[in-house]
C-alpha positions in Angstrom: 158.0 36.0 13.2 156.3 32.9 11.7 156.0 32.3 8.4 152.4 33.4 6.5 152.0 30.6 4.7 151.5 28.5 8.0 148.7 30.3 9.0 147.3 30.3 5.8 147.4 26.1 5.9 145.6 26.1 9.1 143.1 28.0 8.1 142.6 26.2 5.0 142.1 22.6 6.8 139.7 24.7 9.5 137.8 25.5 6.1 137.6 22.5 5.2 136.7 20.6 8.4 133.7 22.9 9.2 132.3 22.7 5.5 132.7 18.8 5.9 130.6 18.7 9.4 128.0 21.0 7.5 127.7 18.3 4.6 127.4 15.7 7.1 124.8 17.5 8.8 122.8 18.2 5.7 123.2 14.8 4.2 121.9 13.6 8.1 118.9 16.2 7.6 118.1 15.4 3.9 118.0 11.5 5.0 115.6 12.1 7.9 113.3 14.0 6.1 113.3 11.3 2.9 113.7 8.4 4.5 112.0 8.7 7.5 109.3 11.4 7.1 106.4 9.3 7.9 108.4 8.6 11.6 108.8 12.1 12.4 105.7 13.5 11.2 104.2 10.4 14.2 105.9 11.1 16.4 105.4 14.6 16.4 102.0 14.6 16.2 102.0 12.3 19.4 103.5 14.8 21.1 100.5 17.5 20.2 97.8 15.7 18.9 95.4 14.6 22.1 92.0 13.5 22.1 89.9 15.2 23.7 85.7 14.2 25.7 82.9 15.5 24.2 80.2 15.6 27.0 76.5 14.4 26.7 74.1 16.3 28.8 71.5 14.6 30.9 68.1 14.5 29.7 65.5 16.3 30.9 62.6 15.5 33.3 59.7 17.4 32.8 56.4 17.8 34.2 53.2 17.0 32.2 52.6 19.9 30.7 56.2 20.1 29.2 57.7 22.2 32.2 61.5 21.7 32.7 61.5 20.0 36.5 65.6 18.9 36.1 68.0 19.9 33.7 71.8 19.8 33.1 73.2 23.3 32.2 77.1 23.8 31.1 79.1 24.3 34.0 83.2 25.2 34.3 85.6 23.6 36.4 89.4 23.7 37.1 92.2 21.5 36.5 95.9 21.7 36.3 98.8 19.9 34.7 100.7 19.5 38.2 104.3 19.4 36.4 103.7 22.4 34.7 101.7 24.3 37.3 104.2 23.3 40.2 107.4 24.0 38.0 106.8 28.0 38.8 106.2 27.9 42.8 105.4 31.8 42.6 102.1 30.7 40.7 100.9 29.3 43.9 99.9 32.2 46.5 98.1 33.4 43.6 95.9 30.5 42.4 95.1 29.7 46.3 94.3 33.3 47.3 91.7 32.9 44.6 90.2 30.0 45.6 90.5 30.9 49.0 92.5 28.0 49.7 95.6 28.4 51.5 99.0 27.5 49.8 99.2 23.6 52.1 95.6 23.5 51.3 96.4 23.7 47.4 99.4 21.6 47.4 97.8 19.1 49.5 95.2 18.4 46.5 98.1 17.9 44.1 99.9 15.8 46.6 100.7 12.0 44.9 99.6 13.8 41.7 102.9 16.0 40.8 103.5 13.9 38.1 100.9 13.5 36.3 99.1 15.7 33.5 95.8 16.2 34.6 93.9 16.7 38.3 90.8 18.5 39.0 91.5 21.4 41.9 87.5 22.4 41.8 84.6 21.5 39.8 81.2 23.1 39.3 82.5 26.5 39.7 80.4 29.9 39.8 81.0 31.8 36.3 82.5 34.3 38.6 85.0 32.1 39.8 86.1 30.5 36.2 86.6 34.2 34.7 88.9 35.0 37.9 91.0 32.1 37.2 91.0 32.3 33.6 91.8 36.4 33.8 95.2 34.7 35.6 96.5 33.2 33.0 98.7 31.0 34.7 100.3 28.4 33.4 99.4 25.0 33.8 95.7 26.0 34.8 92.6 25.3 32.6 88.7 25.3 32.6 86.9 22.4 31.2 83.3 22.6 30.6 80.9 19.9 32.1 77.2 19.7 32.9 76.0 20.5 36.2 72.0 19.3 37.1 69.6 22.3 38.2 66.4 22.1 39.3 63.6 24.9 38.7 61.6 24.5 41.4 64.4 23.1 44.5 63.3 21.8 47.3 59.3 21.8 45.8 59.9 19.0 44.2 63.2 17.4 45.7 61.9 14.2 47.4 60.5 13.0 44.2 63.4 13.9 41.7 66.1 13.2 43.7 69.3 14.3 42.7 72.8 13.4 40.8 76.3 13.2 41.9 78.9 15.2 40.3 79.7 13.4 37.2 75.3 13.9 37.0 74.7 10.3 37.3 71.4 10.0 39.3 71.9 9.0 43.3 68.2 9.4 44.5 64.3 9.5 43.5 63.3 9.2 40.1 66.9 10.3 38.9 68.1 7.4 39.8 64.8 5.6 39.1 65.6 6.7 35.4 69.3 7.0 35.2 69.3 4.6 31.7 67.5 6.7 30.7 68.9 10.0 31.4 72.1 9.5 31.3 74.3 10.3 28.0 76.9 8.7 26.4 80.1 11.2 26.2 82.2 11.5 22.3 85.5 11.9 21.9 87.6 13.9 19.0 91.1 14.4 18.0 92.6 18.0 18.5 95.6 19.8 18.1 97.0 21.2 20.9 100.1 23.8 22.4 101.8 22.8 25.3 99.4 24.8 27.0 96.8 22.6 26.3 94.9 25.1 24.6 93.4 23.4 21.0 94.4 25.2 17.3 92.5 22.6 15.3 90.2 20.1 15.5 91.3 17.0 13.5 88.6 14.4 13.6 85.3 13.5 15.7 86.2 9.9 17.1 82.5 9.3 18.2 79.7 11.8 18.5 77.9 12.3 21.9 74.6 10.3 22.8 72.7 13.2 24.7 70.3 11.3 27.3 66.5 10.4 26.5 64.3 13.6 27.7 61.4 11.8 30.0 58.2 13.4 30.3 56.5 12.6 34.1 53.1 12.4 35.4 53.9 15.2 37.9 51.7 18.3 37.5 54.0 21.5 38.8 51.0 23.5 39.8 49.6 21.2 42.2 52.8 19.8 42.9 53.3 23.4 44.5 50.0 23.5 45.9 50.4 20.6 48.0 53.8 21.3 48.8 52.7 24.9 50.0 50.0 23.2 52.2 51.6 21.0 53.4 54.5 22.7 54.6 52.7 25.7 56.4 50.7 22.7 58.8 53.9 21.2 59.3 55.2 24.6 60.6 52.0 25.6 62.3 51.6 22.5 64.5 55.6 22.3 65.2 55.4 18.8 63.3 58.1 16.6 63.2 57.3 15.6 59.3 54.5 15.5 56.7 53.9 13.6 53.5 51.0 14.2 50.5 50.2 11.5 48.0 48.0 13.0 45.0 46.9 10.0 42.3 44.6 10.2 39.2 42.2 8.1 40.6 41.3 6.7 36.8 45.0 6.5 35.3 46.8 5.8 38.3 49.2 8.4 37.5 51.1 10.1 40.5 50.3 14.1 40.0 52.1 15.6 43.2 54.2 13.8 46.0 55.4 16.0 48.9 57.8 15.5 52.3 58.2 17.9 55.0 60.9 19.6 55.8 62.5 19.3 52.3 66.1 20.2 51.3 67.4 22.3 48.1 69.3 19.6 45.6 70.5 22.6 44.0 73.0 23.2 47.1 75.5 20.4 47.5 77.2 22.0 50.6 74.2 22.0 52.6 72.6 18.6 51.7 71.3 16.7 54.9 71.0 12.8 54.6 68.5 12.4 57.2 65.9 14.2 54.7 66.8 12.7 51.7 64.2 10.3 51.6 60.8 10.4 50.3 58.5 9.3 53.1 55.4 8.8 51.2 57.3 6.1 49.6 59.8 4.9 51.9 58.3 5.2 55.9 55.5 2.9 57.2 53.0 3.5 60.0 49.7 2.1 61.0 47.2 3.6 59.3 44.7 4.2 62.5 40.9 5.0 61.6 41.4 4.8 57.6 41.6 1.0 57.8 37.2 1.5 59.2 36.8 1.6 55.3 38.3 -1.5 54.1 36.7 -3.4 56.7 33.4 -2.1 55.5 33.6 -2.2 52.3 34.8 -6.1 53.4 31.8 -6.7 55.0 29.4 -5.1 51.9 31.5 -7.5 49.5 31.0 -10.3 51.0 27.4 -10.1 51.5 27.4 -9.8 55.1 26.3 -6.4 55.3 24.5 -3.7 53.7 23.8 -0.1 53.4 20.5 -1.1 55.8 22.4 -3.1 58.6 22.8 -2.3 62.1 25.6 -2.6 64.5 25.1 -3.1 67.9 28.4 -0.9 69.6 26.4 -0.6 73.3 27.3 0.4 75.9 30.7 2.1 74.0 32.6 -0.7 74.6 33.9 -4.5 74.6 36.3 -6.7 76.5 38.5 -9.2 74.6 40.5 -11.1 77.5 42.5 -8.3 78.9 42.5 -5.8 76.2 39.4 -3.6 75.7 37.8 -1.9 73.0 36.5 1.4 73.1 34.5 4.4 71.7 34.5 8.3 73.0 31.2 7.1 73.8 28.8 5.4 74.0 26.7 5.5 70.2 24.4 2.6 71.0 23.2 0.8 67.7 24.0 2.7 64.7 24.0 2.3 60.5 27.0 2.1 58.6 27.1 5.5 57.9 27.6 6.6 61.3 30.0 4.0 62.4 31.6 5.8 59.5 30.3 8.9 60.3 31.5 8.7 64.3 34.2 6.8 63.2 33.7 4.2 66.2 35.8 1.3 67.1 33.1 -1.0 68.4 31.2 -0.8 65.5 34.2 -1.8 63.2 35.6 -3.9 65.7 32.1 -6.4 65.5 32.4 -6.1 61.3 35.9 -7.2 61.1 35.5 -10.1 63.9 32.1 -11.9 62.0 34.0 -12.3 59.2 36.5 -15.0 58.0 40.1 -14.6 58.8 41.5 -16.0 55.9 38.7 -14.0 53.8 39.1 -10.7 55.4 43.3 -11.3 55.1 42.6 -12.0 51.3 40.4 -9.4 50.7 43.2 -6.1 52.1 45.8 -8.1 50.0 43.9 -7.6 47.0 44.2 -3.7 47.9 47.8 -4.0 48.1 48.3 -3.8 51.5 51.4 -5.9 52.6 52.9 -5.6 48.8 54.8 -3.2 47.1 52.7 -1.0 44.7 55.5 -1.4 42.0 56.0 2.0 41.3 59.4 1.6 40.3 60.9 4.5 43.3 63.9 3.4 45.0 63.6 2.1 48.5 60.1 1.8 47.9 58.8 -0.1 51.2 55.9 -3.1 50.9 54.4 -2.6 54.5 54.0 -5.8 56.3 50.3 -7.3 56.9 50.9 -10.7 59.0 49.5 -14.2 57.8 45.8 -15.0 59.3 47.2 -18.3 61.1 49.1 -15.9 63.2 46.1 -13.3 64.3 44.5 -13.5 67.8 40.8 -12.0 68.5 42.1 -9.1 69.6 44.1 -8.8 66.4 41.6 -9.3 64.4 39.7 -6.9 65.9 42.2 -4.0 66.2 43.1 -4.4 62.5 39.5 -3.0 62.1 40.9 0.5 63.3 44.3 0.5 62.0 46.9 -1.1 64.6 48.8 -4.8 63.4 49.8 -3.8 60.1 51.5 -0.8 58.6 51.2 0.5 55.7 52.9 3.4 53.2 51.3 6.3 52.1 51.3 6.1 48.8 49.6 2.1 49.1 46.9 4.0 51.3 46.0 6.3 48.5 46.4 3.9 46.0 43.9 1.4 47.7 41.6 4.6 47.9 41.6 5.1 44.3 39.5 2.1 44.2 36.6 3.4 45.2 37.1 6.5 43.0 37.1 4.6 39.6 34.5 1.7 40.1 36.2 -0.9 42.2 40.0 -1.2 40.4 43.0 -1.5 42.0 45.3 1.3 39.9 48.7 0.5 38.9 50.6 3.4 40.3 53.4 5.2 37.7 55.3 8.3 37.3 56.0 8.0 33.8 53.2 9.8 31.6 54.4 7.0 28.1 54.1 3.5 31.1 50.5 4.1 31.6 48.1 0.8 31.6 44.9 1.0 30.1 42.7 0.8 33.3 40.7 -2.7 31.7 43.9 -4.2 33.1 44.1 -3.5 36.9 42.4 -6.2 38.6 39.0 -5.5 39.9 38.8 -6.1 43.8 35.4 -5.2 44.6 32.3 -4.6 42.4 31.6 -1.0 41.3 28.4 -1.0 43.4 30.5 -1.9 46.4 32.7 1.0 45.4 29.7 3.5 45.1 28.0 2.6 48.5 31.6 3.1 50.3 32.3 6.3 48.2 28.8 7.3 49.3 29.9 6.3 53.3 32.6 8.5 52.6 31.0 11.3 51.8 29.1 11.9 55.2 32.7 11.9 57.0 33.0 15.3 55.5 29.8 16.1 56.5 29.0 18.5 59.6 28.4 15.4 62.0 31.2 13.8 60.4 34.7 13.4 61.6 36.0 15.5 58.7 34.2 19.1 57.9 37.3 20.6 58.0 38.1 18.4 54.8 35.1 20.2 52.6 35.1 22.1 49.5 32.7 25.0 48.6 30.6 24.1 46.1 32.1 21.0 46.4 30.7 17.3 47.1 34.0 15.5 48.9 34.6 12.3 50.3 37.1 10.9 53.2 38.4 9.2 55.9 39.9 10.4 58.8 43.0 8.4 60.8 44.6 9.2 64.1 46.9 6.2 65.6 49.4 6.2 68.1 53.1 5.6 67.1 54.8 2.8 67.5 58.8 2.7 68.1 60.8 0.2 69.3 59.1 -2.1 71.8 55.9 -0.2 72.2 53.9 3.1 72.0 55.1 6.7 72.3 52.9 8.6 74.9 51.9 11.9 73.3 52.9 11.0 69.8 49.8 10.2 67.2 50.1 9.6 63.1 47.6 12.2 61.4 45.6 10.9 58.5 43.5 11.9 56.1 42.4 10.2 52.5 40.2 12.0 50.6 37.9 12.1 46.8 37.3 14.5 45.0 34.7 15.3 43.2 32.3 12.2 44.5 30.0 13.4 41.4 33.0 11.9 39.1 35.6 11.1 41.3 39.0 12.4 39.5 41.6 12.3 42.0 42.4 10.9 45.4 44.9 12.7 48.1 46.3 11.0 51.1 48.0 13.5 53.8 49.7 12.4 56.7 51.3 14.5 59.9 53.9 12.9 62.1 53.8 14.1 65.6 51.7 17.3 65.8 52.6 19.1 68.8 50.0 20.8 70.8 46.4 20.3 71.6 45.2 19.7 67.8 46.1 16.0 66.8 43.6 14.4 65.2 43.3 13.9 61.5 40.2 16.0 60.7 41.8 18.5 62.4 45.4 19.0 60.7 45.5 16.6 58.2 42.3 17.4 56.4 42.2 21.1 56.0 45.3 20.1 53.7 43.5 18.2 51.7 40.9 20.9 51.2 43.1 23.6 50.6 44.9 21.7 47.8 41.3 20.7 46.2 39.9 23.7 46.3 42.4 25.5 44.4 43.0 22.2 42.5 39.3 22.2 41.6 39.1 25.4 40.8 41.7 26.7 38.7 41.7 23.4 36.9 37.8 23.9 35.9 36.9 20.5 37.3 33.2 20.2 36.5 31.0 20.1 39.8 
């Protein structure tokens, strides 16, 4: 048996050895936590202290009355910290089943992204669909708020808006018209967080959001709808291909409803169609047909060639220029302005167009804009092409009387309408209720009695004899022009497929506003302009007229 006092020795210098570590350890501690406090407390913050976006809604476009027409609403979606999401597999079946993902389809998404901190699995989500997650509690999964864009009144007023991507930065129509405008300017703070990302205190706001500007437009939602509404049940009626309305103030120059048929729903991402994206009133061109017969009278009245008295010889219904010929229905012998108007004949505009100067008549339909942009300000606008005098023949001269040779948009065709509804000024055309233009600046492009005799022309197309009855309001006095061409594509003319136009004033007491309407290939017997085109226009006024208590 050993002696006692060994093992009292050895336990003495094990005392003594694990009260020295402990001193060293302590004096280790004490130095840290004197000396380098201001280290620690650095880099322990680093590893919890994260800053954080603040996002800046969109601003909001409104109608002119103050009606929301866009808006950006908070919306959730999902992300994940791939190293700490994919570090318990199990979490996986579970997280895809509710997405109704399967498990490849999930990990595909994460794929090149495992070790990183941060990657969006699906944004925008239904609340629905942010509660299920969030009653998971899984780990590595979060929401995040953003701001989604809505729009009140979908595919009504789609064409013209446009829409935004999904960071809400605008892609088409006057979103992306007015993006600097609209768009925000995100903030940033500094918060504490848990590994789990979820924040216990917010330490300081780096830079406070910059919500967008709120712009107010010269759309009016009720006729906006109207004309939309109109429009739409001809297109559907006549098996149309598409349709287009153009409604100005004929005095401010102010765009009050724009309109494309068939439309799509910005609200639905999933179901988005390019091909009807754009906004044809803006954006397509076509030869205008029968609505040029105005310009090229109201041509030969400015330049003193003509008058309210003069007669046109159009016997025996027709003329022959080299191999092409120009016809009527029939034939209407020698007639008065008003019924070459009236009758809407050819011949008759044919003769006007060809006694006048080239180079005069070219100048004078540039001064309405044709062949030039109307500077709006929408994307994609097109300027319509009217070609150089030098390069017209007879017979080109003589067709641009009716409507074939140039092409034209149908917002410039309501535009150069407007002139004749506000005393003979070409209108600046906006969609911006705070970029009006006093009307003292638009240039004046034919005198106002010039713009009173044609306004007074176009009155008897709406008339029972006219081309137009169809276009009349009860109670009423209404002016117009009907159009009807053939369409062009490619290398010539489409058998079967005809442009339907109408242009029309109202009221021709005080002329207020002018709509354009145009039908793209009508199927069926019913064609022509005053027959499909026109009753939209008078549906719209009448209601317009009406429940807006437009004086008669």
């Amino acid at each position: 048996m050993p002696p006692v006092e060994s093992y009292w020795g050895r336990r003495q210098w094990l005392l003594l050895i694990m009260v020295l570590v402990i001193c060293i350890l302590l004096a280790r501690a004490a130095y840290l936590q004197v000396m380098h406090t201001q280290f620690l407390q650095t880099q322990g913050d680093a590893r919890h202290i994260r800053t954080v976006t603040l996002p800046a809604h969109r601003g909001l476009l409104l109608d002119r009355h103050g009606t929301p027409l866009a808006m950006s609403t908070p919306i959730e979606s999902i992300w994940v910290n791939p190293k700490l999401f994919l570090a318990l597999p199990e979490q996986i079946p579970v997280l895809s089943q509710v997405l109704d993902l399967s498990s490849p389809e999930l990990l595909h998404l994460l794929r090149g992204r495992e070790q990183r901190e941060f990657a969006y699995i699906r944004r925008h989500v239904p609340p629905s669909l942010a509660q299920a997650v969030q009653a998971l509690k899984l780990q590595g999964v979060f929401l995040q708020q953003e701001y989604g864009r809505y729009y009140p009144e979908a595919e009504i007023t789609a064409h013209i808006l446009g829409f935004t991507n999904i960071d809400d930065e605008g892609q088409e129509g006057l979103e992306l018209a007015l993006n600097r405008y609209l768009m925000g300017v995100a903030g940033s703070k500094q918060v504490i967080q848990t590994p789990q990302k979820h924040s216990v205190a917010e330490l300081a706001v780096l830079q406070n959001p910059r919500h967008g500007q709120d712009v107010e437009l010269t759309l009016d939602r009720r006729l906006q709808y109207m004309a939309y509404r109109e429009l739409k049940t001809v297109v559907e009626k006549t098996e149309a291909r598409a349709g287009a309305a153009v409604l100005l103030d004929v005095h401010t120059g102010e765009v009050l409803a724009m309109v494309n048929q068939p439309a799509y729903n910005p609200n639905d991402r999933l179901r988005r169609d390019g091909g009807v994206y754009r906004n044809r009133a803006v954006t397509d061109v076509f030869e205008p047909g029968s609505t040029m017969k105005t310009f090229i009278v109201a041509a030969g009245l400015a330049h003193g060639r003509y008058t309210l008295n003069s007669r046109i010889d159009t016997r025996p219904g027709y003329f022959q220029l080299g191999k092409y010929t120009v016809r009527d229905p029939r034939n209407y012998g020698e007639i008065s302005l008003a019924t070459l108007m009236q009758k809407s004949s050819n011949v008759g505009a044919s003769r006007i167009a060809l006694s006048l100067d080239a180079q005069a008549l070219w100048q004078f339909l540039r001064q309405f804009g044709f062949g030039d942009i109307s500077a709006s300000g929408f994307p994609g606008e097109a300027k319509g092409h009217l070609s150089l005098p030098e390069q017209w023949q007879t017979v080109d001269q003589a067709t641009l009387a009716f409507g074939y040779g140039l092409n034209v948009t149908l917002l410039q065709l309501a535009r150069a309408y407007a002139v004749f509804g506000n005393g003979g000024r070409l209108p600046t055309v906006h969609f911006v209720r705070a970029t009006a233009q006093m009307p003292q600046t638009w240039p004046q492009v034919i005198s106002p009695t010039v713009a009173e005799n044609v306004l007074r022309l176009l009155e008897g197309v709406t008339s029972a004899s006219g081309t137009a009855p169809l276009a009349q309001v009860a109670n009423y006095r209404v002016a117009g022009k009907t159009g009807t061409a053939r369409k062009h594509q490619g290398s010539g003319y489409v058998q079967g497929a005809y442009i339907s136009l109408f242009v029309g004033l109202a009221p021709v007491d005080n002329p207020r506003w002018v709509m354009a309407v145009m039908i793209d290939e009508a199927k069926g017997e019913e064609y022509y302009g005053g027959q499909i085109a026109a009753p939209v226009f008078s549906a719209v006024m009448d209601e317009a007229l009406r429940g807006l208590g437009v004086a008669r």
